[in-house]
C-alpha angles and dihedrals in degrees: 000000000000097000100059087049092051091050086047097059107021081094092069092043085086116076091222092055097048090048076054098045095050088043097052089054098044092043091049092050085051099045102041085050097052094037091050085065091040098053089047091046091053083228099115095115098050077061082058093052089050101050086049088050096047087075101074086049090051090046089053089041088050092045098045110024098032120236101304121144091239105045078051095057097047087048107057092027086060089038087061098044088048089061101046095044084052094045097057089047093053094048093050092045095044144054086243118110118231097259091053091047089050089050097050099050093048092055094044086044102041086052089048092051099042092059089052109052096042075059101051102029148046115265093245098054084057087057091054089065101036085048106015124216105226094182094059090055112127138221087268088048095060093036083057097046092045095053083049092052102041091046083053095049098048093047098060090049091047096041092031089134102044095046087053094052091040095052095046102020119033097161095044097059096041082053090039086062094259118151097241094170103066094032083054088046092042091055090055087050091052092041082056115046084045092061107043075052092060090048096096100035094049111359133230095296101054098024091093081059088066097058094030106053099046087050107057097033079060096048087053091072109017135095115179128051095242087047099052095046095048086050093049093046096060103032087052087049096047098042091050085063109047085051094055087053095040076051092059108042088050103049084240130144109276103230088039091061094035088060096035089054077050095046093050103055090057097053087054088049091045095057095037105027096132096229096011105045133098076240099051106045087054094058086048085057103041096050088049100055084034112127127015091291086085104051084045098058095046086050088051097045096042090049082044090059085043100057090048102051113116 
């Protein structure tokens, strides 16, 4: 018995794998918090957008400021803001919708960043931000994670009940006297900050896999908002974790096998969630048309259209 148990923990016995370990968590409550109003809002892609545009503000960061966590961090979080705020201008000036705006500037922006950092780094160092690379995070990496998450944390307990009108009800909480604007603004800033976070456990590429995955597992079993965010949260949190050990006893990319342990458990939930699932609907199915009441009434309803028929 003490041999499974030694396997079990040997991982945390290195300093690098429990920072990892205490990043991955923090990293999949966040995520699976912020991605649960993004999937309700339909605006996941426009996460993905951000995390694309977030590359130009690094590469400036990484040009003027050096390579500090910090200067990193202001960089790609004013890089973010830069594109939303753009984005919005150029949905209210033009004839173009919000989710077009976004797509274009991500593009524009991803290129842009792209050629600069292949200028002013190593290629490699433009690999750790498109892959991440979670078990070479430092002391100032988790301490960052951990303000972001905690911030994010916080702001969904205290504005609960603006972020739920918000997410089902824009217009009637800009009619119930709610202050859409800034909830909608402060969403972008969260979506943000979180991902410039996951930039070091998963990379640009995967980090959209961290706030999707909890959230729609969680939406697959969940009916109520607080529910579903208390579900994503953990499962987020938990699963984050068993891919970063999965990671490490395979010898696998970190983020790859983070989002893979999260991707898993929605293909399973997609196939047994009880009212959800492919299983489950086709119970559903099954017990309505059971017995010889079903067959009747498509016989009846297709003889009623008939009869009706000029």
């Amino acid at each position: 018995m003490s041999d499974p148990l030694q396997w079990l923990m040997e991982p945390f016995q290195f300093q690098f794998v429990a920072r990892g370990i205490g990043m991955a968590l923090l990293l999949g409550v966040a995520g699976g918090l912020v991605g649960c109003i993004l999937l309700l809002r339909r605006i996941v892609l426009m996460a993905d957008s951000f995390g694309h545009s977030l590359l130009p503000g690094i590469g400036l960061a990484y040009l003027w400021l050096g390579p500090g966590i910090v200067s990193l961090f202001t960089g790609a979080v004013i890089a973010g803001l830069f594109t939303s705020l753009m984005s919005g201008v150029v949905n209210r000036l033009t004839r173009l919708k919000e989710d077009a705006a976004f797509g274009s500037l991500f593009v524009l922006c991803f290129a842009g960043g792209v050629a600069l950092m292949s200028k002013i780094a190593a290629p490699m160092d433009l690999l750790h931000y498109l892959f991440g690379n979670i078990l070479g995070v430092t002391a100032a990496d988790l301490y960052l994670v951990f303000t972001t998450t905690s911030i994010t944390v916080l702001a969904v307990c205290v504005f609960y009940r603006a972020l739920a009108l918000e997410t089902f009800d824009a217009t009637f909480h800009r009619a119930s006297g709610g202050r859409s604007f800034l909830t909608h603004l402060g969403i972008l800033v969260a979506v943000v900050i979180n991902l410039v976070a996951a930039l070091q456990a998963v990379g640009m590429v995967l980090a959209l896999g961290i706030f999707i995955l909890p959230a729609v597992t969680a939406y697959l079993w969940c009916e109520r908002f607080g529910s579903m965010l208390l579900v994503a949260a953990g499962y987020g949190g938990v699963m984050s974790c068993v891919g970063l050990l999965v990671s490490y006893r395979l010898n696998l990319p970190s983020g790859a096998c983070m989002v893979g342990c999260l991707g898993l458990g929605y293909l399973v939930s997609l196939v047994l969630s009880p009212r959800y699932g492919l299983l489950g609907r086709l119970w559903l199915r099954r017990q309505h048309f059971d017995g010889d009441e079903g067959p009747d009434l498509c016989v009846r309803d297709e003889t009623t259209q008939a009869s009706t028929r000029p």
